[in-house]
C-alpha positions as CSV (number, residue, x, y, z in Angstrom):
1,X,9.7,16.2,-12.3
2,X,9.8,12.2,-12.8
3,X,6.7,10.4,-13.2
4,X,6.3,7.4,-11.0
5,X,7.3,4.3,-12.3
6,X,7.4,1.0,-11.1
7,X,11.2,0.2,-10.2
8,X,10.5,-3.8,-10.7
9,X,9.7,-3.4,-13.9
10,X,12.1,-2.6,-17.0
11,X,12.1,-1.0,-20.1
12,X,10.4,-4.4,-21.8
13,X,8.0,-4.9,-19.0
14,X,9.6,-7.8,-17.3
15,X,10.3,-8.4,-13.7
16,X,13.9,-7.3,-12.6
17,X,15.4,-7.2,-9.8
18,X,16.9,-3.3,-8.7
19,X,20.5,-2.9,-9.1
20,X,21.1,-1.2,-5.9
21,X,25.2,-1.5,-6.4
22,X,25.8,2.0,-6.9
23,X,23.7,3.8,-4.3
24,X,25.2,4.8,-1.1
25,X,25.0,2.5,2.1
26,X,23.2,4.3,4.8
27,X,21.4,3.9,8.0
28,X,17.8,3.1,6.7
29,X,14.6,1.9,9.4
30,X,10.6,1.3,8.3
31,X,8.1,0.9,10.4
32,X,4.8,-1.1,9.6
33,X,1.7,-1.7,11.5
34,X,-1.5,-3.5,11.2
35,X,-3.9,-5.3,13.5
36,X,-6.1,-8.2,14.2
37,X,-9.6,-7.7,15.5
38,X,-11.3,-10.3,17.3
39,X,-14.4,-11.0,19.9
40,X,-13.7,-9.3,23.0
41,X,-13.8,-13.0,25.0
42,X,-10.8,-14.2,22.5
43,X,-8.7,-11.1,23.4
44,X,-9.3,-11.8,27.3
45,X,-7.7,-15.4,26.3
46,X,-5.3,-14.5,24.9
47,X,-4.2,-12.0,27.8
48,X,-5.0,-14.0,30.4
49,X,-2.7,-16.5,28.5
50,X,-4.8,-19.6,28.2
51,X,-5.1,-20.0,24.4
52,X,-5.0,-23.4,23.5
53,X,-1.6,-22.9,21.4
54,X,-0.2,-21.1,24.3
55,X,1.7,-17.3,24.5
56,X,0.0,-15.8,21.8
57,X,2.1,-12.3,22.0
58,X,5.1,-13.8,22.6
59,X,5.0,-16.7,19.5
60,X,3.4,-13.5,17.4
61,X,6.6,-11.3,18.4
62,X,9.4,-14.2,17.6
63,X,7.6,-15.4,14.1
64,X,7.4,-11.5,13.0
65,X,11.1,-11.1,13.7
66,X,12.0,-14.3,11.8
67,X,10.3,-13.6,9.0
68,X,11.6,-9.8,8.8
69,X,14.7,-11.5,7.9
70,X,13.3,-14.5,6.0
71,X,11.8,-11.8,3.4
72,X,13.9,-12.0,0.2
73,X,12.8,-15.8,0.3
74,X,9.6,-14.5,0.5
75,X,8.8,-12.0,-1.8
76,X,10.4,-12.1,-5.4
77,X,13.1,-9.6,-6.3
78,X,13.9,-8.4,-2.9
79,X,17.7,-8.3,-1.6
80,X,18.5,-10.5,1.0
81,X,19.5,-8.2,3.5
82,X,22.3,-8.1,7.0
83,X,19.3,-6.2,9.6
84,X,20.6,-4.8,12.0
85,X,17.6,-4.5,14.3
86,X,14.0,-5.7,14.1
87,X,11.3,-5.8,16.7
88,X,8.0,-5.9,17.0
89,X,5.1,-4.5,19.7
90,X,1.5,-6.3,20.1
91,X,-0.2,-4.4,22.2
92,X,-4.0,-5.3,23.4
93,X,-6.6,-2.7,22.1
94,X,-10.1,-3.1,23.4
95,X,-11.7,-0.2,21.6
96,X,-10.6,-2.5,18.1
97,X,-11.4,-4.9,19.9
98,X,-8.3,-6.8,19.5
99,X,-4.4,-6.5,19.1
100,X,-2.2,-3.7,16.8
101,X,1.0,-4.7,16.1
102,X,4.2,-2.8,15.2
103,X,7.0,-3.8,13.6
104,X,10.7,-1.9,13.2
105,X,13.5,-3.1,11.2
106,X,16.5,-1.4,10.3
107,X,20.1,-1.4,8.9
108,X,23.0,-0.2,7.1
109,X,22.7,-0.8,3.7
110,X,22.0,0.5,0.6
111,X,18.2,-0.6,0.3
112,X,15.3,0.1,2.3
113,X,13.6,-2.4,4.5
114,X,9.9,-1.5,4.4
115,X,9.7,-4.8,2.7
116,X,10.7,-6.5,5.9
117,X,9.1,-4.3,8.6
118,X,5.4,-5.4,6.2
119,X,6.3,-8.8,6.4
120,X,7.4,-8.7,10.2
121,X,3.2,-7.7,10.4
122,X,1.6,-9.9,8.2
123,X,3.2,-13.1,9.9
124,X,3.0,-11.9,13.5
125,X,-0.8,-11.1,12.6
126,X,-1.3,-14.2,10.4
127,X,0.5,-16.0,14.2
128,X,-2.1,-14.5,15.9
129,X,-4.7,-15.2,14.1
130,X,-3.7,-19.3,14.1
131,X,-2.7,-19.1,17.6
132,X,-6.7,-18.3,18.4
133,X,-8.8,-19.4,15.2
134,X,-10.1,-22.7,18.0
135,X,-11.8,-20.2,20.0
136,X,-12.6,-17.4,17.1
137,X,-12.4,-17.8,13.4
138,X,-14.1,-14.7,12.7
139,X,-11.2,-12.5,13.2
140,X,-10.0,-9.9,10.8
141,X,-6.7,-9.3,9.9
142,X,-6.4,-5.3,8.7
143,X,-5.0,-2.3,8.5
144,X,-1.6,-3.5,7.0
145,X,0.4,-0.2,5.8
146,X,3.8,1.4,6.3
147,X,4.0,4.1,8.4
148,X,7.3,5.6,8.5
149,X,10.6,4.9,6.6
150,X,13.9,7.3,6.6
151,X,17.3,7.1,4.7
152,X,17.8,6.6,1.1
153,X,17.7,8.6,-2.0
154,X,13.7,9.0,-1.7
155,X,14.1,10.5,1.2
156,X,11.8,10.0,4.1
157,X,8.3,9.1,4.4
158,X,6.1,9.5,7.6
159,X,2.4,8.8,6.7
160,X,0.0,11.4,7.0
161,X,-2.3,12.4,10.0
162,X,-0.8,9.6,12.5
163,X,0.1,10.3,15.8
164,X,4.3,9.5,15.8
């Protein structure tokens, strides 16, 4: 059994980026999620639509999607990748209270895209959270994780206990 390593790093300890050139070009899809919380009166702005910045959801959607494929800019060492797909859900919660968000990407390639679905989340939370700091600057930003991920050598990953 191989012990886990970190693939970034190489035999000197230096950064590197993965030579993915030899692996096999499949269909691979993540899935990430994460969430802002917020005061219950800033999540009935921003669904009512009257936030100062205007369409909370619908900015947060369009700058998670552009930065899903704005990622290998991003984040040192990843591949700039051709997605095929990438979307992403904010749905009100007010049990958090606030908004989860989920984020897909996907392609054909020969890397995965978890990379991409995390950073659809961040930015459409980190959106959200600029879209409606003037009326609350006490919201949290959490819960940032991958949740699935399929195709690939490693095989696929669905966390543990969630509902999908």
């Amino acid at each position: 059994m191989n012990e886990p390593r970190l693939s970034h790093i190489d035999s000197t300890g230096e950064a590197n980026m993965v030579d993915v050139g030899d692996k096999a070009e499949t269909v691979r899809l993540a899935v990430a999620e994460g969430f802002v919380r917020m005061r219950p009166e800033t999540l009935a702005l921003i669904l009512e639509g009257d936030a100062k910045k205007g369409d909370v959801i619908g900015t947060a959607r369009l700058a998670g999607i552009m930065a899903a494929k704005q990622t290998a800019s991003l984040i040192p060492l990843c591949h700039p990748l051709m997605l095929t797909k990438v979307s992403v859900d904010i749905v009100p919660d007010a049990a958090l209270p606030g908004l989860r968000v989920e984020a897909m990407a996907k392609l054909r390639g020969r890397t995965g895209v978890e990379m991409e679905a995390l950073t659809a989340v961040s930015v459409a939370c980190l959106t959200i959270y600029d879209m409606a700091k003037a009326a609350d600057r006490e919201m949290e930003i959490g819960g940032i994780r991958l949740v699935e991920k399929s195709g690939g050598r490693s095989g696929d990953y669905r966390r543990e206990g969630d509902r999908r």
